[in-house]
DSSP file (Angstrom, degrees, kcal/mol; ACC not computed):
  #  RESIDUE AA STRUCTURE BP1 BP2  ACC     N-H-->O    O-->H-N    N-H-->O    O-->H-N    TCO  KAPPA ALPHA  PHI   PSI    X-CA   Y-CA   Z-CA
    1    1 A X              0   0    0      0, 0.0     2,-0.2     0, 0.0    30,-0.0   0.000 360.0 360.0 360.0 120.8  192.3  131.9   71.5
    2    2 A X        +     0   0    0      2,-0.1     2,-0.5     0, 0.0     0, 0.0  -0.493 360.0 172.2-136.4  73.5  194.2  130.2   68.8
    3    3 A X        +     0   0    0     -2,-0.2     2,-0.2     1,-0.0    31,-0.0  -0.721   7.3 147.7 -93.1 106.7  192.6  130.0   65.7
    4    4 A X        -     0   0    0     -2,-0.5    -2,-0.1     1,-0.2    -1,-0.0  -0.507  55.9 -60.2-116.7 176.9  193.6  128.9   62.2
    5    5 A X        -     0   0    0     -2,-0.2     2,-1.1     1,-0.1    -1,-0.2  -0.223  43.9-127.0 -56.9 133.5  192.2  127.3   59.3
    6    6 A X        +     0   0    0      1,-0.1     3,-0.1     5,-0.1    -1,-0.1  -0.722  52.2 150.2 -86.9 110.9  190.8  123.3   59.8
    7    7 A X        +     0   0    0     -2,-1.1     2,-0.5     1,-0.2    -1,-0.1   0.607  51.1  37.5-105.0 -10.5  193.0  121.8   56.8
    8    8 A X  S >  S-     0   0    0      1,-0.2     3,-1.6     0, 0.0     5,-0.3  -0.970  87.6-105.0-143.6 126.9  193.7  118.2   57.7
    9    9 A X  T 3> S+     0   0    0     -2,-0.5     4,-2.7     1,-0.3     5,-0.4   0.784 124.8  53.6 -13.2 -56.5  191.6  115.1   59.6
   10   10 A X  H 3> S+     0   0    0      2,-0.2     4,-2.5     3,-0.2    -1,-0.3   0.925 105.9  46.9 -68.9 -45.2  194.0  116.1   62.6
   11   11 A X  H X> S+     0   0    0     -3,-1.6     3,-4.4     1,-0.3     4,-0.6   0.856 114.4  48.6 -65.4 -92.8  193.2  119.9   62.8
   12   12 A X  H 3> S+     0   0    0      1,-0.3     4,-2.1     2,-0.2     3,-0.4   0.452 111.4  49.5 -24.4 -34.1  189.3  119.2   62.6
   13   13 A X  H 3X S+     0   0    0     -4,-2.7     4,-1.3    -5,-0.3    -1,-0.3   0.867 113.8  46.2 -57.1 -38.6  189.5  116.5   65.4
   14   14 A X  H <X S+     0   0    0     -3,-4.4     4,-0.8    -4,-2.5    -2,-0.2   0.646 110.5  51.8 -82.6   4.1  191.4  119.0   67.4
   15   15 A X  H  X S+     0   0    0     -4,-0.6     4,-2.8    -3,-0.4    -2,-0.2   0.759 113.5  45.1 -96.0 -47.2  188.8  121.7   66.4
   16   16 A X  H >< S+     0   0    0     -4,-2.1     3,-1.1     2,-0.2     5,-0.5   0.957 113.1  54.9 -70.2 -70.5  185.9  119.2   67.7
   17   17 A X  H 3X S+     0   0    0     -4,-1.3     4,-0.9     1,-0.3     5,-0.2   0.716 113.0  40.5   5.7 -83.5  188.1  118.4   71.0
   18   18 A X  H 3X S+     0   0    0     -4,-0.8     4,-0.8     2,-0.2     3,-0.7   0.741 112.6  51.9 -86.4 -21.4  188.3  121.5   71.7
   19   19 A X  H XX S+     0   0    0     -4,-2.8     3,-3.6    -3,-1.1     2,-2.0   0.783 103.9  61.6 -64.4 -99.7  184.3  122.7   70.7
   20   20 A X  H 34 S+     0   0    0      1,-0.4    -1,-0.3     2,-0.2    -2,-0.2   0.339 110.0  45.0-107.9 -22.4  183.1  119.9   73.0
   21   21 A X  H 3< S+     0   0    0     -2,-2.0    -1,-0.4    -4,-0.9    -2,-0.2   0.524 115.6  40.7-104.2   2.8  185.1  122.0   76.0
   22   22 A X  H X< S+     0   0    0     -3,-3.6     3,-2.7    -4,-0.8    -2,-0.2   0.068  84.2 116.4-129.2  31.0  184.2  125.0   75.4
   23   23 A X  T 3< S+     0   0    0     -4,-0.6    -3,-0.1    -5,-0.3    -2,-0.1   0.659  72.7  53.3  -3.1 -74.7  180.6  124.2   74.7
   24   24 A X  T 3  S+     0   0    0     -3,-0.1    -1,-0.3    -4,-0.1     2,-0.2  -0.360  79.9 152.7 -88.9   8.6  178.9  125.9   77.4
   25   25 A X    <   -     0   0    0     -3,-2.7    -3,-0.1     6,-0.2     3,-0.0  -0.481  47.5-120.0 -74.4 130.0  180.7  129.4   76.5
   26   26 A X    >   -     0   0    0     -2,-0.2     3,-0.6     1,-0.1     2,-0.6  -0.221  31.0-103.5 -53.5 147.8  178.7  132.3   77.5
   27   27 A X  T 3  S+     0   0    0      1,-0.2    -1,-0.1     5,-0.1     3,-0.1  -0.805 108.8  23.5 -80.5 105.3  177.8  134.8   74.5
   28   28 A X  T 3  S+     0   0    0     -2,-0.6     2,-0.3     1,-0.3    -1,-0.2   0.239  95.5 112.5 126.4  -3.9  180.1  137.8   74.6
   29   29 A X  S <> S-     0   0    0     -3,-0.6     4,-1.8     1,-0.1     5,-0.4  -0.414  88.5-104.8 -98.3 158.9  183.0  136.1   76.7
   30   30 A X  H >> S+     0   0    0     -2,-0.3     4,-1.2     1,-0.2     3,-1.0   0.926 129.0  46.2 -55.5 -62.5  186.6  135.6   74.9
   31   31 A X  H 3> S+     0   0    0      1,-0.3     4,-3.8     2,-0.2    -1,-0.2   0.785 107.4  53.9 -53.1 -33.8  185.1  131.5   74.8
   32   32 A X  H 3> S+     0   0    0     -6,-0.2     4,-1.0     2,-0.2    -1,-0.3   0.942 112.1  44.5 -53.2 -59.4  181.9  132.7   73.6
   33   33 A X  H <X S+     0   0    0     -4,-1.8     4,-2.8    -3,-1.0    -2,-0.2   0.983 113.7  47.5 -65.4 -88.6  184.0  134.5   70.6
   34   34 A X  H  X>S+     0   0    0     -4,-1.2     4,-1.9    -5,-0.4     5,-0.6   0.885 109.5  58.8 -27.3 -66.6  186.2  131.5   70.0
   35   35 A X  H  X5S+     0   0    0     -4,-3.8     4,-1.0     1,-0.2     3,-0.4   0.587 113.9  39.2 -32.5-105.0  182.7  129.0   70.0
   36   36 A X  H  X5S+     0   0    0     -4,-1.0     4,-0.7     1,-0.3    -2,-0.2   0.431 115.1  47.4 -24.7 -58.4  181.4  130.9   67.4
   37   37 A X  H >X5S+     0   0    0     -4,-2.8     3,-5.0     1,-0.3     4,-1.1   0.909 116.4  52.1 -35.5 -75.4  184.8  131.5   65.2
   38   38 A X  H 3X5S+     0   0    0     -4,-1.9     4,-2.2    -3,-0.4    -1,-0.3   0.671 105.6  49.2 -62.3 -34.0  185.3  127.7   65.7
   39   39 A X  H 3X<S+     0   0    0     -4,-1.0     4,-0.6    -5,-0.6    -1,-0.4   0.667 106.1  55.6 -58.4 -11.6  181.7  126.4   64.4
   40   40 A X  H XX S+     0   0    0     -3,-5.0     3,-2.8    -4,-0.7     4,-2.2   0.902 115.7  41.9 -78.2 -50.1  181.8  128.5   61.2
   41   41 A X  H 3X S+     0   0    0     -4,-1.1     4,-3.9     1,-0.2     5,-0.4   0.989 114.2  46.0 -67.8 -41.0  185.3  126.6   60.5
   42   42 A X  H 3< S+     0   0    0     -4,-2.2    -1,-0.2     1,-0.2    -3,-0.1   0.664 112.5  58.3 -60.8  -5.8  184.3  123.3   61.6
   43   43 A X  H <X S+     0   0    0     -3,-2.8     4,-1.3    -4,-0.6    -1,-0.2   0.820 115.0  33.6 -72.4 -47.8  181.1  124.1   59.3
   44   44 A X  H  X S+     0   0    0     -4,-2.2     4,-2.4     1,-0.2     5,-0.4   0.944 108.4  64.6 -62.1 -45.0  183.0  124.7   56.2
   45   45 A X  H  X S+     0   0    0     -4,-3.9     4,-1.1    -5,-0.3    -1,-0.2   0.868 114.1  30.0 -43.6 -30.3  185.3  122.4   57.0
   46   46 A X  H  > S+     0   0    0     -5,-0.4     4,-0.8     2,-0.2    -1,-0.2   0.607 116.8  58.0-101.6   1.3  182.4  119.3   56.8
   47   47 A X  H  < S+     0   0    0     -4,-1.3    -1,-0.2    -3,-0.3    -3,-0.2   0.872 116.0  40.7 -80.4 -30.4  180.2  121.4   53.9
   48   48 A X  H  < S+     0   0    0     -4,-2.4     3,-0.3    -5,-0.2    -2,-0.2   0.811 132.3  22.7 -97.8 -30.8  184.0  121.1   51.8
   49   49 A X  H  < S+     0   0    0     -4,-1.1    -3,-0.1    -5,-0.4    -1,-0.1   0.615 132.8  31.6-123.0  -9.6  184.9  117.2   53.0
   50   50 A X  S  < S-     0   0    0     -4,-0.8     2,-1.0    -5,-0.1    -1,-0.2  -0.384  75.7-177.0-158.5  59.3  181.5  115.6   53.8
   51   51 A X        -     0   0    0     -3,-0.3    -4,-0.1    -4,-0.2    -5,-0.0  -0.470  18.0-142.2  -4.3  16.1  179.0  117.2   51.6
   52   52 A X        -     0   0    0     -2,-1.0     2,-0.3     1,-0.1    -2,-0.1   0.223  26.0-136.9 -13.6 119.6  175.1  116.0   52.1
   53   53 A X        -     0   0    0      1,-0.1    -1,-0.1     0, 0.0     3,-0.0  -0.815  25.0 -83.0 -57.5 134.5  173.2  115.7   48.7
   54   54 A X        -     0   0    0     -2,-0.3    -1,-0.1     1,-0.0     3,-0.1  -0.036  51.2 -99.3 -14.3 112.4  170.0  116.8   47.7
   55   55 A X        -     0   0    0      1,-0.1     2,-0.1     2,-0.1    -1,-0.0   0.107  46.5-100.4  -2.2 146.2  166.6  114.2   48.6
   56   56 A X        -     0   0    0      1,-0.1     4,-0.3    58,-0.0    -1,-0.1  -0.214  45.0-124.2 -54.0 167.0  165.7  112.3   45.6
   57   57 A X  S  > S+     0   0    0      3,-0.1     4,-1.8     2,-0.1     5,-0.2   0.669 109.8  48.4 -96.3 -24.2  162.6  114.8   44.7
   58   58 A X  H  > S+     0   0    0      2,-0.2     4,-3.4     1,-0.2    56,-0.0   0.890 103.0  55.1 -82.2 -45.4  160.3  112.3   44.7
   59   59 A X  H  > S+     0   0    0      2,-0.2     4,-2.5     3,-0.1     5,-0.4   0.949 110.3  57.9 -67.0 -39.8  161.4  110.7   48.1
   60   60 A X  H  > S+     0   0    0     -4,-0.3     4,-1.1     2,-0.2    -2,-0.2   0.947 107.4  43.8 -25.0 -78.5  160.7  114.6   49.2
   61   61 A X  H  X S+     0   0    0     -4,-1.8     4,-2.9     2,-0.2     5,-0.4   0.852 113.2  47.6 -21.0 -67.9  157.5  114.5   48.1
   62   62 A X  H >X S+     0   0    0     -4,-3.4     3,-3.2    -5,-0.2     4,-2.8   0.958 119.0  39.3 -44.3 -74.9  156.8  111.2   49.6
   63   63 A X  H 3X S+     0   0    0     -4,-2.5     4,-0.8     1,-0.3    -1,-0.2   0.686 116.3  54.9 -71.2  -6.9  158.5  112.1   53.6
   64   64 A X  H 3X S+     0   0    0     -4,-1.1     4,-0.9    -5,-0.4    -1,-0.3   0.919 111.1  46.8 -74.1 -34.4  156.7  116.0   53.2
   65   65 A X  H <X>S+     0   0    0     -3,-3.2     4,-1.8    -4,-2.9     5,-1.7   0.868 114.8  43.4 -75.5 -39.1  153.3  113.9   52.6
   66   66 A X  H  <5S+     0   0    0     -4,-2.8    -1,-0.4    -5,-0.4     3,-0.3   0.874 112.6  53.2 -84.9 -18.8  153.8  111.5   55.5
   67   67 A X  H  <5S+     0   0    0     -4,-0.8    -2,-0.2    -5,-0.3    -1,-0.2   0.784 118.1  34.0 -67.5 -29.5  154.9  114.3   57.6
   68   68 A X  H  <5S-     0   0    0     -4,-0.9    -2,-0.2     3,-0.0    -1,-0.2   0.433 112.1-121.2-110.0  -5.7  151.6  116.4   56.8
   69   69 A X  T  <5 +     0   0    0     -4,-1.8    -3,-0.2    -3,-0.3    -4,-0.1   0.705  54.3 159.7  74.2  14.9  149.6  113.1   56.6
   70   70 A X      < -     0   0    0     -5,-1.7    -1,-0.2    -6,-0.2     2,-0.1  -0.343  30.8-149.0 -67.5 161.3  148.5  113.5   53.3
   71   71 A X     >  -     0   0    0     -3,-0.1     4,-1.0    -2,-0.0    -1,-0.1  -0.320  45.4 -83.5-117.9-170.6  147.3  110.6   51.5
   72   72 A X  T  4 S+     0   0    0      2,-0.2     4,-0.3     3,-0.1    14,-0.1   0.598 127.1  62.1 -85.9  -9.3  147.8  110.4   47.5
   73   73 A X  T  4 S+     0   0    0      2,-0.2     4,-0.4     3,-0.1     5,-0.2   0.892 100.2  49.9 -55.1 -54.2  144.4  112.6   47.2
   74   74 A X  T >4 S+     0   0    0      2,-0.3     3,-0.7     1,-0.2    -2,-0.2   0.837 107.6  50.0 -53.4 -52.1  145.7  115.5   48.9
   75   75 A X  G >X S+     0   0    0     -4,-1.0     4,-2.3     1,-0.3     3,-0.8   0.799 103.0  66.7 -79.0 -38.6  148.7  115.5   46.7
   76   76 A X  G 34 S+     0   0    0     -4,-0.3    -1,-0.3     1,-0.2    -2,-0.3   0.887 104.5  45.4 -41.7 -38.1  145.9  115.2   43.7
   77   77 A X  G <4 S+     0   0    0     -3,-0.7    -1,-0.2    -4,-0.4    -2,-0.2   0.339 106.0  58.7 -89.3   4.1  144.8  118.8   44.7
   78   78 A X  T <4 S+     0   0    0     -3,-0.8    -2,-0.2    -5,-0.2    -1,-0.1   0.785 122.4  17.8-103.3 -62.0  148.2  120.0   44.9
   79   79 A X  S  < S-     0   0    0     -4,-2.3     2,-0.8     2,-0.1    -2,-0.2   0.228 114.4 -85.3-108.2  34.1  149.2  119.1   41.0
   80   80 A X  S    S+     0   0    0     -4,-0.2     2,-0.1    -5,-0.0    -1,-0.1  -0.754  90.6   9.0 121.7-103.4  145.9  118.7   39.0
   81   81 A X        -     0   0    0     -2,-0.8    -2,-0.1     3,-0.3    -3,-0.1  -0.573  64.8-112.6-124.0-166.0  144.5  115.2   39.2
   82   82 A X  S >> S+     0   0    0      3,-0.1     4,-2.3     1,-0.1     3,-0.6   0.756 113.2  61.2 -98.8 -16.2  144.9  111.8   41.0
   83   83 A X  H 3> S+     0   0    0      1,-0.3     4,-2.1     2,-0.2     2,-1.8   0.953 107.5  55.7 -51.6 -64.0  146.1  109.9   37.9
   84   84 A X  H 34 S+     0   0    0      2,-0.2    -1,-0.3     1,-0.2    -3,-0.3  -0.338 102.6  44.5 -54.0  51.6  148.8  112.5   38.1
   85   85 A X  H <> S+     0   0    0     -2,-1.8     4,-0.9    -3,-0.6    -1,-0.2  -0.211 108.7  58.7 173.9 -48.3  150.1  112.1   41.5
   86   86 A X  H  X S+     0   0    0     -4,-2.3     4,-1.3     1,-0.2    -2,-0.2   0.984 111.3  45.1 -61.6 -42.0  150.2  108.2   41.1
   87   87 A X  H  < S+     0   0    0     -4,-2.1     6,-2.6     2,-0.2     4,-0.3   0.709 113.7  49.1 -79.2 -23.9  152.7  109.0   37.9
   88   88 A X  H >4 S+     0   0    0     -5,-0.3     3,-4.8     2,-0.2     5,-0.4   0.876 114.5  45.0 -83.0 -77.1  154.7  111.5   39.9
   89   89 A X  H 3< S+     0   0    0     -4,-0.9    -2,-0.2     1,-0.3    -1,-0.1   0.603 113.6  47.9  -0.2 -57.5  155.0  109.0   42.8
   90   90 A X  T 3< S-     0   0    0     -4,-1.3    -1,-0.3    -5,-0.2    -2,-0.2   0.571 116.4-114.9 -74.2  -2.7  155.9  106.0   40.5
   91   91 A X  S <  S+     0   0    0     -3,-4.8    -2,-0.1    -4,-0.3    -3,-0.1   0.129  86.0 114.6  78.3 -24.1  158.4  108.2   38.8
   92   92 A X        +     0   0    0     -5,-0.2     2,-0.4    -6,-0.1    -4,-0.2   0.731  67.0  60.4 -24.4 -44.8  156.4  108.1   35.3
   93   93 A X  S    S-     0   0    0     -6,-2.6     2,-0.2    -5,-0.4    -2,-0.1  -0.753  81.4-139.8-105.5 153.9  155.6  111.6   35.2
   94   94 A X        -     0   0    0     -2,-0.4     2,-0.5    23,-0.0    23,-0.0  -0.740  42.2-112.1-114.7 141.8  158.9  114.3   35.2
   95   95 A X        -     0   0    0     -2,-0.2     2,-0.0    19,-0.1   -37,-0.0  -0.861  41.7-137.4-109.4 136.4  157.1  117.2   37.9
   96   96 A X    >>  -     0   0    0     -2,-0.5     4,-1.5     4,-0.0     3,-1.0  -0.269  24.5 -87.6 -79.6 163.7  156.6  120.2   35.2
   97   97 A X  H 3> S+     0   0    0      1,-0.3     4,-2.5     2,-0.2    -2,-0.1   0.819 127.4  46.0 -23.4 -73.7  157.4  124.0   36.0
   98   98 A X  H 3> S+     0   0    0      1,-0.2     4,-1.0     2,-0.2    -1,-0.3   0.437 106.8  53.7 -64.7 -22.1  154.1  124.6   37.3
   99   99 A X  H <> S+     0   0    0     -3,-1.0     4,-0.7     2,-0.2    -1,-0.2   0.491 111.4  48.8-105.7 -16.2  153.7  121.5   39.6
  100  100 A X  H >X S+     0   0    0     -4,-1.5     4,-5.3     2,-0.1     3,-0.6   0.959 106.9  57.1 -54.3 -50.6  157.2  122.5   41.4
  101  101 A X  H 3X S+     0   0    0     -4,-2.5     4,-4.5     1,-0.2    -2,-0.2   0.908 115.4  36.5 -40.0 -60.9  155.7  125.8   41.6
  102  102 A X  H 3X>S+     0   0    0     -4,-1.0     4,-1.6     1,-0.2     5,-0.6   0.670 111.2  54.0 -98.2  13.8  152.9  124.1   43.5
  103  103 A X  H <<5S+     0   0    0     -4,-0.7     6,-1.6    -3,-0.6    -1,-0.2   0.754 107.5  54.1 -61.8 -68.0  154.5  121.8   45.3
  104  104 A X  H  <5S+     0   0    0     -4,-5.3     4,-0.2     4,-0.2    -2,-0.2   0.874 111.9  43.0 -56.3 -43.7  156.8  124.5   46.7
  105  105 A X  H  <5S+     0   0    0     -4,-4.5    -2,-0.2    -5,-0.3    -3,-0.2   0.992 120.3  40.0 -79.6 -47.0  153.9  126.8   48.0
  106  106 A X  T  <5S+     0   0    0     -4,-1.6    -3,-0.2     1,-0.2    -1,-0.1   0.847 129.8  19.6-105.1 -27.3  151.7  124.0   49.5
  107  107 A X  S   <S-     0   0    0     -5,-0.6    -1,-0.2    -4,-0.2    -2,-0.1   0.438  91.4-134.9 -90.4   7.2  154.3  121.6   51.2
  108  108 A X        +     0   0    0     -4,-0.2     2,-0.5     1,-0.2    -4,-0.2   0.697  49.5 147.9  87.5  -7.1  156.8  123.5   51.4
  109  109 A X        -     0   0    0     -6,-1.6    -1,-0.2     1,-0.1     5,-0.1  -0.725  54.8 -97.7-115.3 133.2  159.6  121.6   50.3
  110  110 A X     >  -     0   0    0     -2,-0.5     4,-0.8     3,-0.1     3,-0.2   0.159  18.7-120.1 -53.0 167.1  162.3  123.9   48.4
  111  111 A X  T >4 S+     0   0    0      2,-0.2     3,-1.3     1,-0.2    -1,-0.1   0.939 104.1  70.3 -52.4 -63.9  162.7  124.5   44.9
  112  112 A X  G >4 S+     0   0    0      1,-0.3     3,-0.8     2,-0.2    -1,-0.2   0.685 104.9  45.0 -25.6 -57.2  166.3  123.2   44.7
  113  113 A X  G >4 S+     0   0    0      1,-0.3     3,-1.2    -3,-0.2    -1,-0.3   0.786 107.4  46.9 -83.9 -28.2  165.0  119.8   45.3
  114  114 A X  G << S+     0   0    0     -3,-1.3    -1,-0.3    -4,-0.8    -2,-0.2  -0.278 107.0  66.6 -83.1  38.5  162.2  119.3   43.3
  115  115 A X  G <  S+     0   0    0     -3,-0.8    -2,-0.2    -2,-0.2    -1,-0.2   0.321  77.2 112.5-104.6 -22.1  164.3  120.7   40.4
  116  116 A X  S <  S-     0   0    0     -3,-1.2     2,-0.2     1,-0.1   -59,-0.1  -0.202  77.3-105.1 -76.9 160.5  166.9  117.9   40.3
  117  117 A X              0   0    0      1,-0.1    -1,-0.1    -2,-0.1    -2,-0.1  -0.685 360.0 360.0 -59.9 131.1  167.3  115.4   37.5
  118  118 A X              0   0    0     -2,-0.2    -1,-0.1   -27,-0.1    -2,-0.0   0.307 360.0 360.0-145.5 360.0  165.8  112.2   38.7
């Protein structure tokens, strides 16, 4: 096991290489040890160089509601009325303190993202 820091396109290809052979390593085995090491770096490495950003919040909203099959009613009982929930949808309405709040607790979908500037 010969592990350093992924700094450069070449080191991370040779970090995936070499994950993709030792795959299948048993938990507790010198390969086992080395998997692990090498997925934390090859995690930082793509969190530092290939970033994912936050859901629109409002496209959240939308793909939590079709997941849960809610209609734009459902999502009426969630923040108040249904006039409201058509303006959050369209984007009209900015989702106040209190309709993150409930938003968070009754779909689920984290703070962080219904928080963002949109």
């Amino acid at each position: 096991m010969n592990l350093k820091p992924i700094r450069t396109k070449k080191n991370y290809q040779q970090a995936l290489d070499r994950l993709e052979v030792i795959f299948d390593a048993k938990k507790g085995t010198s390969e086992g040890d080395e998997l692990e090491i090498l997925g934390i770096l090859i995690d930082q490495y793509e969190n530092e160089h290939f970033p994912i950003d936050l859901p629109d919040p409002i496209e959240a909203i939308k793909f939590r509601m079709e997941q849960l099959g809610y209609t734009q009613t459902d999502l009426a009982r969630v923040v108040g009325l249904k006039s409201r929930a058509s303006e959050i949808l369209s984007g009209k309405r900015k989702l106040s303190l209190e309709m993150i709040r409930q938003l968070h607790d009754k779909l689920n979908i984290p703070t962080d993202v219904l928080i963002q500037v949109y």
